[in-house]
Phi, psi and omega in degrees: 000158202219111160226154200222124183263160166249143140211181233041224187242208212256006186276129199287179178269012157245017174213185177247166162288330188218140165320142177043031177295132191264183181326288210302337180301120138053057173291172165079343201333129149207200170204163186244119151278142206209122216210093187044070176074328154330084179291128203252305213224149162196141159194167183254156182312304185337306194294353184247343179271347171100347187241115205285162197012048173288130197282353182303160183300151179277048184278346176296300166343294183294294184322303176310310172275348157240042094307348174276332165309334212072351175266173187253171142334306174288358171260023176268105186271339184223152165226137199265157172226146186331315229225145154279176206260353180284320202300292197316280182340297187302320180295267210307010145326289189317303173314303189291341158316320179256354177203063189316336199279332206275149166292147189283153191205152173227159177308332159322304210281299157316313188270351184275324192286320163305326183293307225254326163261007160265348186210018167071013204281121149260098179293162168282141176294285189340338177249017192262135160219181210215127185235134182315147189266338171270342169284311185309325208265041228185284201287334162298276196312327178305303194308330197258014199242354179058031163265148163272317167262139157196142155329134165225058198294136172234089148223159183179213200302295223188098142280202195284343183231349177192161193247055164163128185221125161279111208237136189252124189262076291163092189059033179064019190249129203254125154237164191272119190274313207209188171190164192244120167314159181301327174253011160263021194269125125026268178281317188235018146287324190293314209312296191290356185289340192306281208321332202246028178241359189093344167282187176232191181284144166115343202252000207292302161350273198311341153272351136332307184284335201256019166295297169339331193270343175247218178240140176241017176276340233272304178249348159350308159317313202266281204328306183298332171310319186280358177227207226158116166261156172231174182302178219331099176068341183303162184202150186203132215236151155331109209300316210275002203281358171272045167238130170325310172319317191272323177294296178317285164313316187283332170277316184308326161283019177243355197092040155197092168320192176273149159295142143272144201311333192271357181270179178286170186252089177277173195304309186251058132287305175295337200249009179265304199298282198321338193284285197312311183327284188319326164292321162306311181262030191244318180268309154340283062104283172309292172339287202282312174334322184309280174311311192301309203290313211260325184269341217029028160283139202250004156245161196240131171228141221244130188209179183070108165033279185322332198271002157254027169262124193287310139349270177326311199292302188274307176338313175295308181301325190293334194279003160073327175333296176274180164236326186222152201214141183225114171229127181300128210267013160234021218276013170259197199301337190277016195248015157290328217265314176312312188290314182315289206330277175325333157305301218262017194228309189295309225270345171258006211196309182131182143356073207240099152218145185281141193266004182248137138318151159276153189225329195233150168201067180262081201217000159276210189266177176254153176310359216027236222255158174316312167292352162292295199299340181270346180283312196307317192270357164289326147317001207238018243238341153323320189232000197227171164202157192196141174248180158204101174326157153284346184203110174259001143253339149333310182275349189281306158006264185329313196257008150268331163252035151250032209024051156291136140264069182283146190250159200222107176250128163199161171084202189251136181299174201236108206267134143110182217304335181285112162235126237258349140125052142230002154204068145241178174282108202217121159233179180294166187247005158297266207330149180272335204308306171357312194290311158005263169319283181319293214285304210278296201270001172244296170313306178067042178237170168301154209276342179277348168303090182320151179243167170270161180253148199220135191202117179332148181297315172330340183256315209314283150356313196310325212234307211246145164257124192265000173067156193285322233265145171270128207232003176051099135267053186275025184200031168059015163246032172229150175263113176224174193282124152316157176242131174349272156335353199231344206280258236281008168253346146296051217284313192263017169227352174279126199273158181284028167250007149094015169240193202188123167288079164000064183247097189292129184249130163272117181291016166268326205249322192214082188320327222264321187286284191326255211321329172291312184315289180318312145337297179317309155340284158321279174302347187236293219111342207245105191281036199232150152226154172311082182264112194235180183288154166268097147181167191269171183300348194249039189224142154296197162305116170332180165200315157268154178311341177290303190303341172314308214292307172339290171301317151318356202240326224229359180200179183280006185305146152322258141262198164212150160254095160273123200059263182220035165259098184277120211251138164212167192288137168287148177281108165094028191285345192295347181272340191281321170329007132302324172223084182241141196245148196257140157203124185339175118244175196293003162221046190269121130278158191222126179261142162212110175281135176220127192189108172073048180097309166288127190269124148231158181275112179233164157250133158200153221271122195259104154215196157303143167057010178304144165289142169217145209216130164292172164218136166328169189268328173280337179257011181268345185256352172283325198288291175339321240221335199290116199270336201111321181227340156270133178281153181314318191095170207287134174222170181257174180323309195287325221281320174335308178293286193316281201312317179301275192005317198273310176320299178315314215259009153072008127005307193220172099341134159220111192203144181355140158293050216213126177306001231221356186288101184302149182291149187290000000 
């Protein structure tokens, strides 16, 4: 049986349903292909439309997996959706409430209409079905965690009735223990405190890192102030404390006002950010205690958004409470769309569950066959030159312990926010300087942002303390301790509290990567290497060989190794941008304003939280002219910068003049 799950919402890919529809509706979009219990294809739309946490409909998504399946639409008996569907109806009322001008459309409808202009797909009323989103998000992490018994906790922003559920798993079969009301959430009490720390949605990781840098004695008062704990496992938050406001006011009377996104990052910003973590696993904490002590399940599978702060994750393992702990390596909203499958697979079939972990999750598309890639970065060879070592870890090997920042893509990509070394970034993990370097000339982020360390299991023990409680670490998702003796020769991956996110790569799940590790090894005593996602701040995670190339042209990496091709930038590539041909994306506009006489020029990507830039009036007559199929043409030194600049911040495509150029 073939099922294929969705999330996100119902806007085609160059528009909204509604205007100025935010982030936060039905973010993460993807879709999951699912095959007698089996997850075969999984990606989130973002890697192929480009749009970090994008709410757009998956259909790149849906297309993709099933060509990595061979299959069509017709070979699909269900396709499972996130939300149940009165819940869906009832959100868009509200839209439409607000925006009288838009036609009424309801979810049945939106999604058999999405289907039908990305892949010509007429669903069936019969096969569509609609699933609770926290059970969607509870039967994925149970089905991939090979437990039968288990504790199975969901939190995160906002399902259709609640912002947390708790499940008792019993012969794989899920009941519902509890539930958390809608103003007890989590997930968007962190969001605004992020929001008043200056960051935005989507951003919540990055005050996860910079907690570690504060006193979390500092604010401890406002924080205790704003909860409660009550008997069994219960908590209680203020009815107003998810409004931006009530986070916001409350700190602004204590003397800290909101960050602006654009201001420095002071002491009691870190000392904020610390405070909330600590309050986030102090009430987490209390959850499970409860549950652990009242089900006696003594193992935990951990899911929903909340379940990827890798902080909160090692707090658990220390805390001992369980022996074995399981978090999905999709545990935010795009890993709901594998539980609809599986939702929409149980409601044709019954029961479906598997008795292995998940070991791996390299379940997106691939670069494809060795002669495409090579035909893609040969197109490109205007700005690039490239071999192909006889052993092409060896040499990667080599020119990492040689201080390369190399970026390393190969194979099929890694459904969810981690990427787990088939389309990363990999260096030595000594120098502290590394962190440095990365975070400001490659990465192009804040300079407080930690990186992860990725190290054979045989080592593992060695460098890390791993806790009693058995923990998988194949997917980065616990903060566990450096081990003392090991922190300052680990300089760029020990974080400054002396932890570090983790991932033991198993040569059963990832052959290639073990062996470059092991190499590394070899050659250096140190069987670790740095590992962050390849892409700059204004991108999601590659995904295609363009997108390698791209992020190489556009940032300071050494090289890259694609597939078993070693690629580096030619000296002075910078001239090859003439001919090279700019094509728009579906959601680039170019402005132009006349006001009190005076004409300026902008770009900008129109989505929630979309980037926007001024531009000269000569690369605004460049932009203006871009057909798409024609190179830009002769340009001078300034207009060429501004253009790469605008090109970093990913505003356009820029590529080969070649039938052979995948479309953007």
């Amino acid at each position: 049986m073939l099922t294929i799950g969705l999330n996100g919402n119902f806007s085609p890919e160059n528009s909204d349903i509604v205007p100025g529809l935010r982030e936060y509706m039905y973010h993460d979009a993807a879709a999951a292909l699912v095959q007698d219990g089996v997850l075969i294809a999984a990606v989130e739309e973002e890697r192929l439309n480009r749009i970090k946490h994008t709410t757009k409909f998956p259909g790149n998504a849906v297309r993709a997996c099933l060509e990595i399946a061979g299959a069509t639409p017709a070979d699909i008996d269900g396709v499972g959706y996130y939300f149940p569907e009165q819940y869906l109806d009832l959100m868009l009322n509200g839209l439409y409430a607000d925006n009288p001008a838009v036609p009424l459309c309801y979810s049945r409808r939106l999604i058999k209409d999405r289907l039908k202009e990305a892949l010509a797909w007429d669903l069936p009323d019969e096969k569509l079905f609609h699933a609770s989103h926290h059970r969607a998000h509870a039967v994925s992490g149970l089905v991939r965690s090979g437990m039968s018994e288990a504790l199975v906790v969901v939190l995160d922003g906002m399902g259709e009735d609640s912002s947390g559920t708790v499940f008792g798993a019993t012969g794989g079969e899920l009941e519902i223990l509890t539930k958390f009301a809608m103003h007890k959430s989590l997930g968007l009490l962190y969001l605004n405190a992020t929001r008043h720390l200056g960051f935005r949605f989507g951003d919540e990781y990055k005050v996860m890192g910079l907690a570690p840098y504060g006193d979390p004695a500092v604010y401890r008062p406002v924080f205790d102030s704003m909860y409660t704990l009550g008997p069994d496992g219960d908590y209680e938050f203020p009815p107003h404390a998810l409004a931006f406001e009530y986070v916001s006011n409350t700190f602004f009377s204590c003397g800290m006002p909101p960050r602006r996104s654009n201001g420095p990052l002071e002491q009691h910003h870190k000392d904020f950010a610390a405070g909330l973590q600590e309050m986030l696993e102090r009430i987490v904490l209390h959850v499970l205690t409860h549950w652990r002590r009242t089900t006696r399940h003594t193992k935990l599978v951990f899911s929903g958004g909340v379940a990827h702060n890798c902080s909160l994750n090692g707090a658990v393992l220390r805390s001992g409470l369980f022996t074995e702990m399981f978090v999905h390596p999709a545990s935010h909203d795009a890993g709901t769309a594998e539980g609809a499958a599986l939702l929409a697979q149980e409601a044709l079939s019954g029961t479906v569950r598997l008795k292995e972990r998940m070991r791996g999750a390299s379940l997106g598309p691939g670069l494809g066959s060795a002669d495409a890639v090579e035909e893609t970065v040969r197109a490109w060879s205007g700005l690039v030159e490239y071999e192909r070592p006889a052993d092409v870890v060896e040499t990667t090997a080599r020119l990492l312990a040689g201080g390369a920042v190399v970026g390393w893509a190969y194979g099929r990509s890694e459904f969810g926010p981690r990427a787990l070394g088939h389309r990363s970034i990999l260096a030595d993990p000594r120098p502290a300087g590394n962190r440095t370097r990365i975070n400001a000339m490659i990465k192009k982020r804040e300079s407080f942002r930690p990186f992860a360390p990725m190290v054979v299991p045989e080592a593992a023990d060695t460098y890390f303390d791993l806790t009693d409680t058995t923990a998988h670490h194949d997917f980065m998702s616990y903060v566990v301790s450096v081990r003392p003796e090991h922190r300052e020769h680990l300089g760029a991956v020990t974080h400054v509290d002396g932890t570090a996110r983790v991932q033991i790569v198993d040569p059963e799940a990832n052959e290639r990567v073990h062996r470059l590790i092991s190499r590394f090894g070899a050659l250096t005593g140190t069987p670790v290497l740095l590992n962050t996602s390849m892409n700059n701040n204004a991108e999601p995670i590659v995904q295609s060989v363009q997108d390698v190339l791209t992020c190489l042209l556009t940032t300071e990496l050494d090289c890259a190794v694609v597939d078993d091709l070693l690629v580096r930038r030619r000296p002075g590539f910078m001239a090859g941008l003439d001919d090279l041909v700019l094509t728009f994306r579906p959601v680039t506009r170019l402005v132009r304003t006349v006001a009190e006489g005076a004409v300026s020029h902008e770009i900008l990507l129109d989505y929630a939280t979309g980037p926007r830039a001024a531009v000269s009036p000569e690369l605004f007559a460049v932009l203006e002219k871009a057909d798409g199929t024609s190179p830009v043409g002769p340009l001078t030194d300034a207009i060429r910068s501004e253009l790469h600049a605008l090109w970093q911040q990913r505003f356009f495509t820029l590529a080969p003049a070649s039938p052979k150029t995948p479309a953007p």
